[in-house]
N, C-alpha and C positions, 0 to 999 in steps of 0.2 A: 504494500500500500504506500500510497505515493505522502510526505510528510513535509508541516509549512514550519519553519522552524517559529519560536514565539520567544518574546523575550520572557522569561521567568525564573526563577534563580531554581525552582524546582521543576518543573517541565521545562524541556527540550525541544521537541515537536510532537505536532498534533495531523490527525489524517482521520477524512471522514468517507465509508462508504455510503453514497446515498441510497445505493441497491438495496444494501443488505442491514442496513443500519448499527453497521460498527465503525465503534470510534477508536480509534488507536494513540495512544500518546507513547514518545520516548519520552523517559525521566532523567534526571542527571543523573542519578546516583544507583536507581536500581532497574534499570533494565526499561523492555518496551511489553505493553501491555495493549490487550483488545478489552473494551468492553462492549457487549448486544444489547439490541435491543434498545438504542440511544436515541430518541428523536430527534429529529435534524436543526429544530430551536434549541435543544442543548448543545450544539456543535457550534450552533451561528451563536450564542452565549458565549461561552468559552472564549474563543476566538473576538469577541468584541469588549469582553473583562478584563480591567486595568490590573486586577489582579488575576491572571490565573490559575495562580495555586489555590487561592483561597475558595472561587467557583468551581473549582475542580475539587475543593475538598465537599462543598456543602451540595452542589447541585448532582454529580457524578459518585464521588467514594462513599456519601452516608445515605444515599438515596439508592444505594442497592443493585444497581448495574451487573448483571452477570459479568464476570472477566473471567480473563484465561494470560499468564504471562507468556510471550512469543520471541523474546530476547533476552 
């Protein structure tokens, strides 16, 4: 999956399938991660949050997103 890099002192880059609706982030520190099942305003979120760690903590990692680590 193709990846846009973002500035964020903890995500790396971020890539969204609109097919299939997984989101993909590389992290700095641990690796690259899929989550399913994303809707495509969580992706266009993300991507437009001043902070994206912190949208990425509340709207994606505690909102229950299937994942699977892929790097």
């Amino acid at each position: 999956m193709n990846r846009v890099p973002v500035s964020s002192s903890n995500l790396q880059s971020v890539g969204y399938d609109q097919a299939t609706h997984v989101l993909e982030i590389a992290f700095h520190s641990s690796g690259i991660y899929q989550y399913s099942n994303v809707p495509a305003h969580i992706h266009s979120g993300l991507m437009s949050a001043p902070s994206k760690g912190q949208y990425f903590d509340t709207h994606i990692k505690k909102a229950g997103y299937p994942y699977r680590k892929v790097g």
